[in-house]
N, C-alpha and C positions, 0 to 999 in steps of 0.2 A: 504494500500500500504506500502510495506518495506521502510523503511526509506534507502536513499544510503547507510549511514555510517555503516548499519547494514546487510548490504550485503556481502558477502564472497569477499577477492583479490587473483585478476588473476593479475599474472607481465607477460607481452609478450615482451619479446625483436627481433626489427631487426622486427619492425613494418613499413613493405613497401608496396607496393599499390599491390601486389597480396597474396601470404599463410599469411604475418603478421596482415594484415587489415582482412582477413576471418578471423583469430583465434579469435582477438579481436569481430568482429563481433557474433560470437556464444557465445563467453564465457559471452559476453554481454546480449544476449538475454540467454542465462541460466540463470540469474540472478546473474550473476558476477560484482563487479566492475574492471575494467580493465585498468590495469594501461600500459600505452604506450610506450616503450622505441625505440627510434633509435636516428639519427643525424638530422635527416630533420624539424627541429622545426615547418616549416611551414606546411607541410605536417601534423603533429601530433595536429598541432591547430585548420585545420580545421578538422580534425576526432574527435577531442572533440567535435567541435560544431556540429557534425552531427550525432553522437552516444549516446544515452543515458548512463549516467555511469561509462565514460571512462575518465581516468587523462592523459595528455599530459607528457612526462616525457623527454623531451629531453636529449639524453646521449650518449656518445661516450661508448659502452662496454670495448673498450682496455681501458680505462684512468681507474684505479681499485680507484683514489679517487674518481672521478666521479660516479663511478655505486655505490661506496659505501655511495655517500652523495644521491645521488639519492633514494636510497631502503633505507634508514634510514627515510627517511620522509613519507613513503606510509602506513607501518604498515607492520605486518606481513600476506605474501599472505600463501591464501592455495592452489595453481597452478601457477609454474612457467613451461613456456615453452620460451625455449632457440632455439630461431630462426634465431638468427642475423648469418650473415653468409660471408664467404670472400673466394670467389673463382678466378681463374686465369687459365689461358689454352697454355700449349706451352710444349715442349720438355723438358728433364731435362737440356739439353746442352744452351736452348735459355731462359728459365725463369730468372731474376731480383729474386735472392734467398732475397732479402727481402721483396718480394712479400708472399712468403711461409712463410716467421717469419712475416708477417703482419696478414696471415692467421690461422698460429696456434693461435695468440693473438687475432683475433676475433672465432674461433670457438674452439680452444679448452680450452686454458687459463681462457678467458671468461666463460665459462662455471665454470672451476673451483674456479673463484670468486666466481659466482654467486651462487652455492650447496652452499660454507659456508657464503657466508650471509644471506640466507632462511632458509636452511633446519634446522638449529639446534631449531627456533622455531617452524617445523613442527614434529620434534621429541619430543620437548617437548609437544604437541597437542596429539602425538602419529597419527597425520593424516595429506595426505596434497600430492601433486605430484608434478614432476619432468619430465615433457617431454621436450625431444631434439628434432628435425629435423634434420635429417641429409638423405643423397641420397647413391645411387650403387656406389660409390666412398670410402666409408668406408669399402667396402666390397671387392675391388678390386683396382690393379692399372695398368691404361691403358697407351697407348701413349698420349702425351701430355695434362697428368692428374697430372703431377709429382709437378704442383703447389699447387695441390687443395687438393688430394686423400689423400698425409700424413699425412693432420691437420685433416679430415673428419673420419679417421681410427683413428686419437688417439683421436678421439671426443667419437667415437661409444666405446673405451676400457675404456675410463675413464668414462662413463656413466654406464659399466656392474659394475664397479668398485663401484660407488658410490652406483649401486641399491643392489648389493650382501652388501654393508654394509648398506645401512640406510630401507630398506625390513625388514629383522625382527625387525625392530623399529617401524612399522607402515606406514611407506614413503613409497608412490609407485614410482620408474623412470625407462621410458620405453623412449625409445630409435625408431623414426619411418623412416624407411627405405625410401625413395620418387624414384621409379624405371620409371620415368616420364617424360618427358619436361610438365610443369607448364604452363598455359594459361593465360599468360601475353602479353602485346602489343611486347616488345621488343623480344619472341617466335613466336610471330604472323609472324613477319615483319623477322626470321631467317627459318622460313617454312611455306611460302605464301600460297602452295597448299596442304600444310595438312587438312582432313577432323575436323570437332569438335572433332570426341572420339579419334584423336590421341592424343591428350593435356587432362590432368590430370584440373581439374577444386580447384581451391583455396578453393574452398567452402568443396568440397570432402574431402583433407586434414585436413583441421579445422573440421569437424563431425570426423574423426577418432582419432585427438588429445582430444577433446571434449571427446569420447567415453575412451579413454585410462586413461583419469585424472579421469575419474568415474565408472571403471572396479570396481565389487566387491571383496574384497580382498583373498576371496579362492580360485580366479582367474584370478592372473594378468601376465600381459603379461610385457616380457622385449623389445623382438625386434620383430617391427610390420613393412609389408612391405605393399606398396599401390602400383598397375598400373594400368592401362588401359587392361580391358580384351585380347586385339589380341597384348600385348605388350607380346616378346621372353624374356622369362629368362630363 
């Protein structure tokens, strides 16, 4: 049997009880040890104890000492996926604009913490990945999206950004699209009489992030989209 210490690290951030708890669950059973980041300490301690493998890392992503004293003590992963996420819903006229600067500091700032304190020793490895989450919000801006969709959109430019530069270094970052409502309780309870396959299953997403962090490298993918087959795009 592998010894833990001698098992590969996964950092998952924005580790919450639907896609964060799937990701850690897979990367886990791949033989990852996976390190857990979000706010909910208590939430993150019992998934230790019920996970093989997995470090509790309690962390605010916006505090940048924080995430940096945090990822100073796990070691160098070779799969970060940046999931933490901060979204808000209203008109441009009715949003709390510090709602959207709360937002770009958890999804895209964040983000740009977190590339420079991994990636540079996954370029010195010459191996190692970079996935985002991010939804059809990056890709568009609707009515009362104007909270959410600017930070999600500069999420999705600054990830091409980083992949077109640390890609011929041996880094893979790929970028996954979620064209979905997510099958979570608090989705459940916002569309009572939705059938199962209209909700995107947690587990789904985690096999396709799983699948992206392990593309071989004469064929990797930047932006990956995921629905529900009788979903309209």
């Amino acid at each position: 049997m592998t010894h833990p210490a001698a098992k590969p690290l996964a950092l998952v951030t924005g580790v919450g009880p639907g896609t964060g708890t799937a990701i850690v669950r897979r990367f886990a059973k791949g033989g990852y040890r996976v390190a857990m980041l979000a706010r909910d300490a208590g939430r993150l301690a019992d998934l230790e104890a019920e996970i093989p493998n997995t470090i509790a890392v309690p962390c605010d992503v916006t505090d940048d000492d924080a995430l940096e004293a945090a990822i100073a003590g796990l070691g160098a992963p070779k799969v970060v996926v940046h999931n933490a996420v901060g979204g808000a819903f209203g008109s441009f006229m009715e949003i709390d604009p510090d709602v959207l600067r709360r937002n770009f500091e958890v999804n895209t700032m964040a983000l740009l913490h977190l590339a420079r304190l991994t990636t540079p020793a996954m370029v010195e490895a010459g191996d190692g990945a970079l996935i985002v989450t991010g939804n059809t919000s990056a890709l568009r801006g609707k009515p009362n999206f104007a909270g959410f969709a600017p930070s999600k959109a500069a999420q999705r430019i600054l990830s091409e950004a980083i992949a077109r530069e640390l890609g011929p270094k041996g880094v893979h970052v790929a970028y996954v699209i979620i064209d979905a409502v997510i099958d979570v309780p608090r989705q459940r309870e916002r569309f009572p009489d939705a059938a199962d396959d209209f909700f995107v299953q947690p587990a789904s997403i985690a096999a396709e992030v799983f699948h992206l962090a392990h593309q071989r490298r004469d064929a990797w993918s930047f932006l990956a989209e995921v629905r529900p087959f009788h979903e309209p795009w």
